[in-house]
N, CA, C and O atoms as a MOPAC input file, in Angstrom:
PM7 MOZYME 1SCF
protein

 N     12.71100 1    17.16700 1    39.45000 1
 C     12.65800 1    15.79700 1    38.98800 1
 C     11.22700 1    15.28900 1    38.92600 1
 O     10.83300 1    14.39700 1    38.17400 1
 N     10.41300 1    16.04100 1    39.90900 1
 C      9.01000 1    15.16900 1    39.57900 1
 C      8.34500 1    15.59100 1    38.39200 1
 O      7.27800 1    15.01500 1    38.18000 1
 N      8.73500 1    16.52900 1    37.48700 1
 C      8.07900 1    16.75500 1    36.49100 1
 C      8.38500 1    16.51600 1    35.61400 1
 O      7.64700 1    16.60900 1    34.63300 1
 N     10.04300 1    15.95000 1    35.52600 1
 C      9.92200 1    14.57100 1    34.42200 1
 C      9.22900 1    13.79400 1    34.84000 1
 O      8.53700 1    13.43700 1    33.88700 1
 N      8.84500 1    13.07900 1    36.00600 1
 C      8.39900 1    11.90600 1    36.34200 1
 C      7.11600 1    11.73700 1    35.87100 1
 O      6.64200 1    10.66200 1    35.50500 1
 N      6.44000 1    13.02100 1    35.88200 1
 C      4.68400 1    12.79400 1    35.67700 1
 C      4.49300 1    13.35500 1    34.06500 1
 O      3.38500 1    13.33300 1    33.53100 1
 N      5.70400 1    13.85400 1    33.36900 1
 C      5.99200 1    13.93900 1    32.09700 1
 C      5.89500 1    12.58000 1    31.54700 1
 O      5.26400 1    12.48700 1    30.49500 1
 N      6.47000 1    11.34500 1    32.12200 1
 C      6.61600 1     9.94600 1    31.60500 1
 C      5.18500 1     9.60500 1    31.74000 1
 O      4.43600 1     9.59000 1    30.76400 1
 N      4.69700 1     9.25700 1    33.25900 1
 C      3.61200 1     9.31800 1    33.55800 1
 C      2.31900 1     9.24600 1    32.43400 1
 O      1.65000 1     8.33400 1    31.94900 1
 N      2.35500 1    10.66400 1    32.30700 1
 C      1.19400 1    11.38000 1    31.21900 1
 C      1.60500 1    10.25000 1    29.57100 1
 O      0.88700 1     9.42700 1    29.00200 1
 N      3.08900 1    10.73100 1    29.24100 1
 C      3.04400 1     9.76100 1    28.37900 1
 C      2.99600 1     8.40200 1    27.86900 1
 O      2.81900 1     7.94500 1    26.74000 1
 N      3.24400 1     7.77700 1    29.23900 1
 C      2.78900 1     6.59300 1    29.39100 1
 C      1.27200 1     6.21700 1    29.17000 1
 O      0.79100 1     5.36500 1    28.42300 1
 N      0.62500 1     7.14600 1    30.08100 1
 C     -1.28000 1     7.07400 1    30.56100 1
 C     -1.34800 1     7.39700 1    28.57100 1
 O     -2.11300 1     6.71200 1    27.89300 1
 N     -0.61600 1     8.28500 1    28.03400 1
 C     -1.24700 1     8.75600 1    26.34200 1
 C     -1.49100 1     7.59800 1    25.83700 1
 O     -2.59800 1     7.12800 1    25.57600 1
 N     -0.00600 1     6.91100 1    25.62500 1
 C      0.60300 1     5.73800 1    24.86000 1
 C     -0.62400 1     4.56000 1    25.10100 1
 O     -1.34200 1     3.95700 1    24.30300 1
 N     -0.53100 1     4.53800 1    26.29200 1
 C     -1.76200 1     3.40300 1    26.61400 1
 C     -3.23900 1     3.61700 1    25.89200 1
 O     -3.81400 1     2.88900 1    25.08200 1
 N     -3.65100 1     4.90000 1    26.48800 1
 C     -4.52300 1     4.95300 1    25.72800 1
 C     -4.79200 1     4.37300 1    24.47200 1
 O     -5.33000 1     3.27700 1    24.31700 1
 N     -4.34500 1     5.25000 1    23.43500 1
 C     -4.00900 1     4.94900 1    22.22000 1
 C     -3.80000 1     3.81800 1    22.06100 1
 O     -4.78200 1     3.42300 1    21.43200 1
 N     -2.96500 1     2.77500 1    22.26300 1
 C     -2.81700 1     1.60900 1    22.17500 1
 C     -4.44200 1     0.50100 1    22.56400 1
 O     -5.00400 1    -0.38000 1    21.91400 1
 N     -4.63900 1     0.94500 1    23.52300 1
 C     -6.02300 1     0.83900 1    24.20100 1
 C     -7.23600 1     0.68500 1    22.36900 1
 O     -7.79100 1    -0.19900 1    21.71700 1
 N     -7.07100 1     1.97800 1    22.33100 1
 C     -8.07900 1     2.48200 1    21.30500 1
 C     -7.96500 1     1.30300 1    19.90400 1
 O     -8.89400 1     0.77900 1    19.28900 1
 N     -6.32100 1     1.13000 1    19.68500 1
 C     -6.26500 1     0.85800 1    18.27800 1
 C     -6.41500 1    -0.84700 1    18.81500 1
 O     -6.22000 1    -1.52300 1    17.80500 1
 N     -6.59300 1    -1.45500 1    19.60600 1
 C     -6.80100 1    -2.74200 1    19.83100 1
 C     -8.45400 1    -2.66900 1    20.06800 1
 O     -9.15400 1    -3.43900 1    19.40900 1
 N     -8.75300 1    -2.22400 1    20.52000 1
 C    -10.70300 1    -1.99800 1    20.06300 1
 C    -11.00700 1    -1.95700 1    18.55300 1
 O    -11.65000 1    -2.72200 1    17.83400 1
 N    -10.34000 1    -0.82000 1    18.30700 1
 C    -10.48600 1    -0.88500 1    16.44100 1
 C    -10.51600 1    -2.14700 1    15.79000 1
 O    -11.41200 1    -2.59600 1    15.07500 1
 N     -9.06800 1    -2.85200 1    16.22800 1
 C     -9.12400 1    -3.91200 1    15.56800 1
 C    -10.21600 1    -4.70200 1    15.32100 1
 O    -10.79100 1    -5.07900 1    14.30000 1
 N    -10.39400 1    -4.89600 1    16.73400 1
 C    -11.57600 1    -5.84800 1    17.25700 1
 C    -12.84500 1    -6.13900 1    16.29600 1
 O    -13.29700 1    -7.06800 1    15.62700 1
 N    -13.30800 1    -4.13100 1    16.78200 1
 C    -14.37600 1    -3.74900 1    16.04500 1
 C    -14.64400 1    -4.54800 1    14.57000 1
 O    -15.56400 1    -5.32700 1    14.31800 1
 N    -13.44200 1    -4.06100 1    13.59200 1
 C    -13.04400 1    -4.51800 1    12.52500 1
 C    -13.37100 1    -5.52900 1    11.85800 1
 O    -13.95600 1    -5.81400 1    10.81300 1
 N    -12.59800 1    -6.24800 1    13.13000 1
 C    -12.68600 1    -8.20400 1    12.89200 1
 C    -14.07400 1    -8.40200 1    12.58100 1
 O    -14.50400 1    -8.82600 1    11.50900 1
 N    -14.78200 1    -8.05100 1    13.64000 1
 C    -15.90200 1    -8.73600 1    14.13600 1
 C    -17.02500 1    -8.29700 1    13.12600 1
 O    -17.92000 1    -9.12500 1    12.96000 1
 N    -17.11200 1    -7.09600 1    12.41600 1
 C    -17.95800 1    -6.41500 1    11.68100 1
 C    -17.75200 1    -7.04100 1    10.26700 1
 O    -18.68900 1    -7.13100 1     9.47400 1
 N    -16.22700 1    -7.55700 1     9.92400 1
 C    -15.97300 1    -8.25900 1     8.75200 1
 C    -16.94200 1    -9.22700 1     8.65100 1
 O    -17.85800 1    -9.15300 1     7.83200 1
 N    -16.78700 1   -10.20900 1     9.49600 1
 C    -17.33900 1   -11.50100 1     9.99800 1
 C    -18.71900 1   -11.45300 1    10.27800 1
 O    -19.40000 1   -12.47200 1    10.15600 1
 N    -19.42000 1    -9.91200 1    10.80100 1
 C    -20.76000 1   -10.22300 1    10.20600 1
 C    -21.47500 1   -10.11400 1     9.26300 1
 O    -22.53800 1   -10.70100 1     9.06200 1
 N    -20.72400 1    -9.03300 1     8.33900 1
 C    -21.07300 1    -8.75400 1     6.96300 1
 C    -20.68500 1   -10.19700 1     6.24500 1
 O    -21.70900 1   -10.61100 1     5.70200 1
 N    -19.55800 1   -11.13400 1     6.03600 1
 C    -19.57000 1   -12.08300 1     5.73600 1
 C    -20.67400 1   -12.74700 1     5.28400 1
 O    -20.85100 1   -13.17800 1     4.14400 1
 N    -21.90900 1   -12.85800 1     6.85900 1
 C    -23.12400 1   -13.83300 1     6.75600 1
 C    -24.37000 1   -13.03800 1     5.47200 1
 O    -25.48900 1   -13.45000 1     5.16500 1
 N    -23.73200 1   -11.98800 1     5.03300 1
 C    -24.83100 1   -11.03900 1     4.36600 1
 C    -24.22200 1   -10.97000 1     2.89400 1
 O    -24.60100 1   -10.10500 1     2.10500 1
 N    -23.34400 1   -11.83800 1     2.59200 1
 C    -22.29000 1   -11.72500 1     1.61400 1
 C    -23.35500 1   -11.84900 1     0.24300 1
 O    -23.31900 1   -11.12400 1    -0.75200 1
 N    -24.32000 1   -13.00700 1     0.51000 1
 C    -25.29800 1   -13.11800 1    -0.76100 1
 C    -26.09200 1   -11.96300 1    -1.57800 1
 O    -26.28100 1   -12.03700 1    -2.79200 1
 N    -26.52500 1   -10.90600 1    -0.78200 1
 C    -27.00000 1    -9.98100 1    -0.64200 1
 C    -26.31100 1    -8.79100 1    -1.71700 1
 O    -26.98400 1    -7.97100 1    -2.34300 1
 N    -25.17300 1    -8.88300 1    -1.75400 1
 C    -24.30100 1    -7.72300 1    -2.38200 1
 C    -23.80700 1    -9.33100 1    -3.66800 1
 O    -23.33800 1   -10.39700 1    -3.27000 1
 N    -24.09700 1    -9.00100 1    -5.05900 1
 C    -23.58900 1    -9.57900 1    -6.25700 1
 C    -22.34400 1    -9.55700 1    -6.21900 1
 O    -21.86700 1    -8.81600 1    -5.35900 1
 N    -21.62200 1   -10.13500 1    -6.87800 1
 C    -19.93300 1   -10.19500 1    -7.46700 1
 C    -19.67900 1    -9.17800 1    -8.56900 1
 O    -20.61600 1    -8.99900 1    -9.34800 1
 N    -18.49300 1    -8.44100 1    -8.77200 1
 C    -18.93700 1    -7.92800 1    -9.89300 1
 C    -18.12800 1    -9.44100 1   -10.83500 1
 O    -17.69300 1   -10.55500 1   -10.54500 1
 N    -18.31700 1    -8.50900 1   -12.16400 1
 C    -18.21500 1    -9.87000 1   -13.44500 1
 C    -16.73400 1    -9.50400 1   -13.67000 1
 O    -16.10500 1    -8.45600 1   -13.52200 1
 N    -16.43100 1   -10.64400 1   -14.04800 1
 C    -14.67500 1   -10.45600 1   -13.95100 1
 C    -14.48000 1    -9.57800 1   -15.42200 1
 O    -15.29200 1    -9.51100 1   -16.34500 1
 N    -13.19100 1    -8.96100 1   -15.32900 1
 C    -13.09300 1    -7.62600 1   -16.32800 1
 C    -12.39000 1    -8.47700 1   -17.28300 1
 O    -11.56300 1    -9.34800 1   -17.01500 1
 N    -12.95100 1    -8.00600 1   -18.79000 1
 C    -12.33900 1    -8.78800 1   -20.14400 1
 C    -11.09100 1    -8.24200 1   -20.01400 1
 O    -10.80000 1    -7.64700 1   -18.97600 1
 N    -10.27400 1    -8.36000 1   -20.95600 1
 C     -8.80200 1    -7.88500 1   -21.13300 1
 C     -8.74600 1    -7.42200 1   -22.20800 1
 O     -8.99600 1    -8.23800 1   -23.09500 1
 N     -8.42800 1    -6.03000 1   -22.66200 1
 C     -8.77600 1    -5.06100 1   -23.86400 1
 C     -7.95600 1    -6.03500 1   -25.09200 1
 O     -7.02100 1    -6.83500 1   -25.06600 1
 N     -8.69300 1    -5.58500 1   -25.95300 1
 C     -8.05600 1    -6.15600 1   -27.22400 1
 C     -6.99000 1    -5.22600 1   -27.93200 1
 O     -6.97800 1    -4.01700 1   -28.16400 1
 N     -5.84600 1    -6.54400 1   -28.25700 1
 C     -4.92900 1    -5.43500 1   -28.60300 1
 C     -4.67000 1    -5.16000 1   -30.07300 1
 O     -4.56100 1    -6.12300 1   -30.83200 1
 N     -4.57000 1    -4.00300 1   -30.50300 1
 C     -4.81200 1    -3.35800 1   -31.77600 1
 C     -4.03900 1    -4.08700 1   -32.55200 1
 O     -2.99800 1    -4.56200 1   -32.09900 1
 N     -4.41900 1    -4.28900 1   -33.82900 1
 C     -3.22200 1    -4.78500 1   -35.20300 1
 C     -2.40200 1    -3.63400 1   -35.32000 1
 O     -2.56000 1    -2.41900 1   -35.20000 1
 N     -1.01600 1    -4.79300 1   -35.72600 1
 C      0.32700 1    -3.54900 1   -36.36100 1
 C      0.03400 1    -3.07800 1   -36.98400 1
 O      0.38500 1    -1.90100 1   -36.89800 1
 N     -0.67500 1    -3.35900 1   -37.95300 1
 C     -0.72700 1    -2.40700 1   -39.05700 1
 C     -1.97100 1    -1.85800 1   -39.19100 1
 O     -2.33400 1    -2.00500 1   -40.35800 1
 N     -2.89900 1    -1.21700 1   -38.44200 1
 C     -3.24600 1    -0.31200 1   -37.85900 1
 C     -3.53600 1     1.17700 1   -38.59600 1
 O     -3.64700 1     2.15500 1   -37.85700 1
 N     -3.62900 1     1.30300 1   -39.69900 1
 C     -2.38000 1     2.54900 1   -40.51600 1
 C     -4.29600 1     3.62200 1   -39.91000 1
 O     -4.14500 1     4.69700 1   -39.33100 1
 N     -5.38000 1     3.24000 1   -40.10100 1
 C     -6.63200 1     4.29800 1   -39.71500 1
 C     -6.11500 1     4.60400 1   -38.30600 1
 O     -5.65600 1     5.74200 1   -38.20300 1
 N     -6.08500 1     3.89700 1   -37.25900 1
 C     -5.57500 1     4.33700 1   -35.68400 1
 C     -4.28800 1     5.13600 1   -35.59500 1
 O     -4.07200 1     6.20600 1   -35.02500 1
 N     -3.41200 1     4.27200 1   -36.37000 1
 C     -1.67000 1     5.74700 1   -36.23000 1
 C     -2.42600 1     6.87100 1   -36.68200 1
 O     -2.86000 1     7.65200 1   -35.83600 1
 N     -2.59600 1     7.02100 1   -37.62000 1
 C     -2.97900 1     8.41800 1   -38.28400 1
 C     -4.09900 1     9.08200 1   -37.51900 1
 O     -3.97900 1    10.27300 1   -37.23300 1
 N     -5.28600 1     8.34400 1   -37.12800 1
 C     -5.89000 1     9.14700 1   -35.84100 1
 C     -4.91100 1     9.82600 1   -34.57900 1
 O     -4.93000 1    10.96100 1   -34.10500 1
 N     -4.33300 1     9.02100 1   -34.35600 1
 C     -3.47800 1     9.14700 1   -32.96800 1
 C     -2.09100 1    10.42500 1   -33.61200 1
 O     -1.55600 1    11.13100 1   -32.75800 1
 N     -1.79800 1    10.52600 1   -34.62800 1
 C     -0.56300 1    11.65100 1   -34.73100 1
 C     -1.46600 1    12.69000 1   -34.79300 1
 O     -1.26800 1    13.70100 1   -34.12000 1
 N     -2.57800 1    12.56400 1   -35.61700 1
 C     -3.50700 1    13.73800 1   -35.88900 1
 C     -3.71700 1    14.21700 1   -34.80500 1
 O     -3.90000 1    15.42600 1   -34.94800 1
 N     -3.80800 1    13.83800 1   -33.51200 1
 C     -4.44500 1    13.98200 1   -32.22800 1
 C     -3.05300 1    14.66400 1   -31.71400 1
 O     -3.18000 1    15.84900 1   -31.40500 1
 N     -2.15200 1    14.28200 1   -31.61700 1
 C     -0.96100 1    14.58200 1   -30.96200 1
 C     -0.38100 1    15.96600 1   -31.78300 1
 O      0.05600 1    16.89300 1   -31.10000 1
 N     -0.39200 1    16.06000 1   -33.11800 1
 C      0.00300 1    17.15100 1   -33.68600 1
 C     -0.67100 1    18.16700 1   -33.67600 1
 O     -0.15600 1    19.28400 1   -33.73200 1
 N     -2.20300 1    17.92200 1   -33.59000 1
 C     -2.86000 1    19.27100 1   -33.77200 1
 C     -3.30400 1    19.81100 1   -32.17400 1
 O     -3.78400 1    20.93200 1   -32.00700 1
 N     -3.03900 1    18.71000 1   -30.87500 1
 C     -2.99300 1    19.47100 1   -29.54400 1
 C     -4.27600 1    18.88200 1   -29.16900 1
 O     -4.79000 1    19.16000 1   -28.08500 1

């Protein structure tokens, strides 16, 4: 029986650990967000992305590019 006991034990002492670890991480995380924050000027925005233009139906130079492309591989 004691070697389930120190079986729990151990996995208990693991579990903690680990748990231990990933609440530091967090921390770390937080806190590193929040100082890069103050440096935010430093790094540009990018430019917001246009929205492609969408082709005319009738189109007839682009279909015929595009089967040409598809038929010959």
């Amino acid at each position: 029986m004691s070697e389930i006991a120190q079986g729990l034990v151990l996995m208990l002492a693991g579990m903690g650990i680990v748990f231990a670890f990933l609440l530091v991480l967090i921390g770390v995380t937080l806190v590193t967000m929040k100082g890069l924050a103050k440096f935010d000027y430093i790094f540009p925005k990018e430019a917001p992305k246009k929205a492609p233009q969408k082709a005319a139906a009738n189109d007839d130079e682009n279909v015929a590019l595009v089967l040409a492309v598809a038929l010959n591989g």
